[in-house]
N, C-alpha and C positions, 0 to 999 in steps of 0.2 A: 580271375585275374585282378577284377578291382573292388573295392566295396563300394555297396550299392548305397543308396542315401535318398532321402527329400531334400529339396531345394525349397526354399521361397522362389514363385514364381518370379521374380524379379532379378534372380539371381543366376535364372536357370537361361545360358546364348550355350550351346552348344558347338566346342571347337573348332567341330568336323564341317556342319552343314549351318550353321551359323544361323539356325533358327532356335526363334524362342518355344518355350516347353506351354500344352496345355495346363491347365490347373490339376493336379494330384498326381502328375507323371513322373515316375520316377526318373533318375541320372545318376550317372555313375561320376565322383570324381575322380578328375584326371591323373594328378601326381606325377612324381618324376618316372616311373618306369611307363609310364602309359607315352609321355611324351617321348621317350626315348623311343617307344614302340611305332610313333609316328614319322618319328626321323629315320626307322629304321625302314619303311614303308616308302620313303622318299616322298613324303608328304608335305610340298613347301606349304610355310605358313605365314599370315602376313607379320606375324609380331609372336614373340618369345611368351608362352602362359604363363598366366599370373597363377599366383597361389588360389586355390580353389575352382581353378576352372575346373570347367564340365563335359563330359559327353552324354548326348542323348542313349539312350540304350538301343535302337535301333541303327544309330553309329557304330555303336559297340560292341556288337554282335557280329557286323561284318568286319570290322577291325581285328574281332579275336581270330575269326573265321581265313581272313589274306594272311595275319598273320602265323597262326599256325600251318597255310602251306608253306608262305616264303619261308622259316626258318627249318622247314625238312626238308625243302632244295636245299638250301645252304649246309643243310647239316651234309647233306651230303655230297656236297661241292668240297666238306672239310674233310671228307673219310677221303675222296678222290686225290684231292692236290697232291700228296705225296708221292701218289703213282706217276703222276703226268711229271712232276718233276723229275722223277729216276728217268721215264721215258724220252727228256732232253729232246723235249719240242713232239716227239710223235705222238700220235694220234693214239688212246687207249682204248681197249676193249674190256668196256665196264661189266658185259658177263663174267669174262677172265680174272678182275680186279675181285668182285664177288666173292667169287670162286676159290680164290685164292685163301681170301679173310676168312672165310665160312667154313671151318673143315669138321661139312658133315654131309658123309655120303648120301643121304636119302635126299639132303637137302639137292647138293649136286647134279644126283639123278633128277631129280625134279624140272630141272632147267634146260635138261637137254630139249634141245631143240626148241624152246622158249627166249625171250628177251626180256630186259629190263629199259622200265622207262628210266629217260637220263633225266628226270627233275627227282623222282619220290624213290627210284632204283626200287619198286614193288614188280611182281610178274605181270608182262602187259597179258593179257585174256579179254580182250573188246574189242571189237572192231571198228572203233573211234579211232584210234591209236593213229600216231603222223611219224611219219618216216622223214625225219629231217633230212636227209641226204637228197631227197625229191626234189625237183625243183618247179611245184604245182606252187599253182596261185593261193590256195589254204595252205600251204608248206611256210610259205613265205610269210603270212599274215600271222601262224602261230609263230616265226621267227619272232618278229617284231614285237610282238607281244612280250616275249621272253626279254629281248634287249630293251623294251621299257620300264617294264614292271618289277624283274630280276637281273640286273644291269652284271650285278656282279659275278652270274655265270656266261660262259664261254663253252658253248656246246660243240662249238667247232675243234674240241680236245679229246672227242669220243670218235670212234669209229662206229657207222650203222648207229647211228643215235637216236632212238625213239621215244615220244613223248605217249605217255597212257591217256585215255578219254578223259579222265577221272579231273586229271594237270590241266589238259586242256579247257575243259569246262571251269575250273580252278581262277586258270590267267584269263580267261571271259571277263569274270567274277570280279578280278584286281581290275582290269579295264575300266570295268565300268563304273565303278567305287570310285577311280582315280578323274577319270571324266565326271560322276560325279560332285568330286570333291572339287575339283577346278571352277565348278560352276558356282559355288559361291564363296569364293573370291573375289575381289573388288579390285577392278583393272584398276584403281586407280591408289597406288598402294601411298604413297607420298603422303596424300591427304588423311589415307587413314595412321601413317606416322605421326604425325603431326600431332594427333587425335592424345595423344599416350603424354603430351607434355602441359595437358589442357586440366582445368578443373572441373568436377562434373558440371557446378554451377555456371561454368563458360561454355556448355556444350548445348548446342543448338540441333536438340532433337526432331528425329522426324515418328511424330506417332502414328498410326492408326487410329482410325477414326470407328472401326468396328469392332474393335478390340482394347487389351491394353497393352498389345506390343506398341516398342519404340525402337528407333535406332541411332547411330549417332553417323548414318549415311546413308541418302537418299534412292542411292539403288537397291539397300538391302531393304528398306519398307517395300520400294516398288517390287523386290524381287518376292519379299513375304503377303503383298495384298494377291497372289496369285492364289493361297490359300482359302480364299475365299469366294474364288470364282467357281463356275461350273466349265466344266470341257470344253463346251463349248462358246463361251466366253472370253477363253485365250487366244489374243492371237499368238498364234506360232511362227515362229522363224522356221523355214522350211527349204533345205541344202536342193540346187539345181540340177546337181547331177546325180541324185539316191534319194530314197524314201528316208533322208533322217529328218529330224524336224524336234525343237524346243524349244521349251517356252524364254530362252534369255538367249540374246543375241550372241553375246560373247561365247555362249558354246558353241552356235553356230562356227563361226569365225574361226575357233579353234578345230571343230571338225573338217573344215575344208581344207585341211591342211592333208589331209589324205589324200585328196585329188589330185594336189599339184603334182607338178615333176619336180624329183629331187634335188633337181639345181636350182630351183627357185628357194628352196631352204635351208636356212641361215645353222647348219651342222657342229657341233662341238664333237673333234673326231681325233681317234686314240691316236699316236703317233707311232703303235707299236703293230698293231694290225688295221683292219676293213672295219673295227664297229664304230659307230657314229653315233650320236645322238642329239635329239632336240633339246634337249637340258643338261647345263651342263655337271648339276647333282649326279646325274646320274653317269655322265662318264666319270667321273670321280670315283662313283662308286666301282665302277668296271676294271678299273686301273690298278683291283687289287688280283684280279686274274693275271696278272704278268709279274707278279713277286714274288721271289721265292721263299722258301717258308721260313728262311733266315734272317731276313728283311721286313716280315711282315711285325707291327708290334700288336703281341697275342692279348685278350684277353683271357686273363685266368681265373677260375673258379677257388674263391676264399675256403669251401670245404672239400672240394677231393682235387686230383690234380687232372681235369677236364680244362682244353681251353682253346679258344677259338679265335678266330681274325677277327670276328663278325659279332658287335656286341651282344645287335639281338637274338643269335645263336647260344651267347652267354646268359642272355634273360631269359632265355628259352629251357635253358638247361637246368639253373636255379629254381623255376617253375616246378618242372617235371621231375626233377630227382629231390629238392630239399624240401620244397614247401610244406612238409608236415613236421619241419625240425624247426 
């Protein structure tokens, strides 16, 4: 997806995880479709890249990895919508929908008495597999995961809708990338705006003293001198009601937000159905399940006539059918 590069180590802060790179490590630069791929990821960030920013390659890898799930959900949230619209609000049966597109007997035959997951629509064969209809405590938890991570599908438009082990493990994966990526973040985003109207010779760095990282904010050295510690060395922040436990407070903080009850949390919530959300990125993003396809504005594909609501459905496509033209 990107070409790979040397950096001068001076050069080299990393988008994603906002660490600086050993000596001879490679990084991948950014560019405009990588950020698009970030936005498409609902990946807030505190400030707009510059030209030649960087991702570590260790970023890069699980960024290629969320993003070729999410955009085969999506692809297939695009082959569906047409149905659910004829269907004028009810409930589809995406074996049926299948079934229908696919006219070929052995295939057909194949399915009898089989299902399809409603994220990647492959044949479920695992017995991972979650029956969204259930109303189990793991039912519920893979709900949510889906309404944070993949905002813009609406699983409640399938009859019997099942997610495969494969998805499941998948949305683990986004989770924890996503909590990852939260965590180096700087709660304190103002200060780092501010930062952007400064000269470098006006910037009052904070370096390492065991190294030759610097920073231009004092949580991100304290959050990078952890690199240097041994295990046991750290203290840990440590959640009262579960074995979670991290090294920066503010994930803390952000994790306990599980525990409360839902009225203690501050909801951005659709006005057209039950979904909710802590961000309101990503109800935005949701709000494209309730337009119809004549409302929606498409991106189109410049060489064949492919084209999708979803840009990064459209990067996705350009990827995998042109990139050898």
């Amino acid at each position: 997806m990107y070409s790979i590069k040397k950096f001068r180590d001076s050069d080299t802060i990393c988008v994603v995880c906002c660490n600086k790179t050993c000596l001879k490590r490679d990084f991948v630069e950014t560019g405009e479709v990588a950020n698009e791929i970030l936005d498409m990821l609902l990946l807030e960030r505190d400030q707009t890249p510059v030209e030649g920013s960087v991702m570590c390659l260790k970023c890069s890898q699980k960024v290629n990895i969320i993003f070729e799930f999410k955009s085969a959900c999506l692809y297939v949230e695009d082959f569906i919508t047409p149905f659910i619209n004829a269907e004028e609000g009810n409930r589809i049966d995406l074996k049926e929908v299948f079934m229908r597109q696919k006219d070929n007997k052995d295939l057909i035959d194949a399915l009898l008495g089989r299902d399809l997951c409603r994220l990647c629509m492959s044949v479920v064969d695992d017995n991972e597999c979650v029956y969204l209809d259930s109303s189990d405590l793991h039912v519920k938890f893979v709900k949510e995961m889906i309404k944070r991570c993949i905002p813009e599908i609406n699983v409640n438009n399938t009859r019997n809708a099942i997610v495969c082990g494969t998805c499941v493990g998948c949305l683990k994966d986004f989770c924890n990338f996503m909590e990852g990526y939260s965590e180096s973040r700087s709660s304190n985003r103002l200060k780092t705006h501010t930062l952007i109207h400064k000269k470098p010779s006006e910037i009052e760095w904070f370096k390492c003293h065991l190294c030759d990282y610097k920073a231009k904010q004092k949580v991100h050295l304290k959050s990078h001198t952890l690199v240097h510690k041994n295990s046991s060395e750290i203290v840990w922040f440590e959640c009262d009601l579960c074995d979670y436990k991290s090294k920066h407070r503010g994930a803390l903080t952000r994790h306990t937000v599980i525990h409360k009850n839902p009225s203690e949390i501050k909801w951005f919530e659709c006005h057209l159905c039950d979904y909710k959300a802590k961000c309101k990125r990503n109800l935005d993003s949701h709000m494209f399940t309730h337009k119809d396809t004549s409302e929606i504005g498409w991106f189109e594909c410049d060489s064949c006539n492919f084209k999708s609501k979803r840009k990064g459905s459209l990067i996705r496509h350009i990827k995998l059918a042109h990139r050898s033209r």
